[in-house]
C-alpha positions in Angstrom: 5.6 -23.6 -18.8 6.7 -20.1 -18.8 9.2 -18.8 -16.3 6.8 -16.8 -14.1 4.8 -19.9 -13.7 8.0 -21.6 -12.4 8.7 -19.2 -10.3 5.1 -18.6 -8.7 5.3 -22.6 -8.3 8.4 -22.3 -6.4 7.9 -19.7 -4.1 5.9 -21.7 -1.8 8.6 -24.2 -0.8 11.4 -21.6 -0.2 12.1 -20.7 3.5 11.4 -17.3 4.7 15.6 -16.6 4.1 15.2 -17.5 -0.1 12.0 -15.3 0.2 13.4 -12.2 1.3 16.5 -12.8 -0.9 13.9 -13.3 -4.6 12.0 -10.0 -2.5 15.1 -8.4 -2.7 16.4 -9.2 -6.1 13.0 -8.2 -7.7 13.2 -5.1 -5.9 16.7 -4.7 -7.7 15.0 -5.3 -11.5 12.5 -2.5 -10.4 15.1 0.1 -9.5 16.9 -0.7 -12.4 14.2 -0.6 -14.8 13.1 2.6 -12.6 9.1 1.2 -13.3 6.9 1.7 -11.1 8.8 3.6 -8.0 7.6 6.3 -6.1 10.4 6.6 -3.4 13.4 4.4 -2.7 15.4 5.5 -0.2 17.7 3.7 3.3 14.6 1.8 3.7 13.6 0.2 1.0 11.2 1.1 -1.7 7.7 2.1 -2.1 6.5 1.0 -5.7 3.0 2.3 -7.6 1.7 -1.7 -6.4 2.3 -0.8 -2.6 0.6 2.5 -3.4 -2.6 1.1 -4.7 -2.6 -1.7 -2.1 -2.3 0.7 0.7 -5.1 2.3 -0.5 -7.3 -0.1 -1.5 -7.4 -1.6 2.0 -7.7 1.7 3.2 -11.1 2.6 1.6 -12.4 -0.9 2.7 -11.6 -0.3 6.1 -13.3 3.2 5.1 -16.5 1.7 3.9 -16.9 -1.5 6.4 -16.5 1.0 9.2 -19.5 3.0 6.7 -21.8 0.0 7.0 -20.9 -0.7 10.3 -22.6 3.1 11.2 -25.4 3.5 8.9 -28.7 2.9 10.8 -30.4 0.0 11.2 
């Protein structure tokens, strides 16, 4: 089993505590590795992932609010 599948098969059993603490320790790798961040500053960081995911969910609001106006 490789170690990211040990992880992923972990995380569901750790209370919300461990989960901010492996949060905050992959957080650290990124910063240190400097992939993948767009702005880190006193509160927190804002990665190329949270980028895309803001704006993927962003153009589905977008188009469901699209469908929900086109005629009938």
């Amino acid at each position: 089993m490789s170690a990211v599948s040990e992880i992923q098969a972990v995380l569901p059993r750790l209370t919300a505590e461990e989960l901010q603490a492996v949060d905050a320790a992959l957080r650290q790798q990124f910063r240190a590795r400097k992939l993948g961040i767009l702005y880190d500053d006193a509160y927190g960081l804002w990665t190329e992932e949270d980028q895309a995911s803001a704006a993927a969910a962003a153009f589905a609001l977008l188009d469901r609010e699209e469908k929900r106006r086109e005629p009938s």
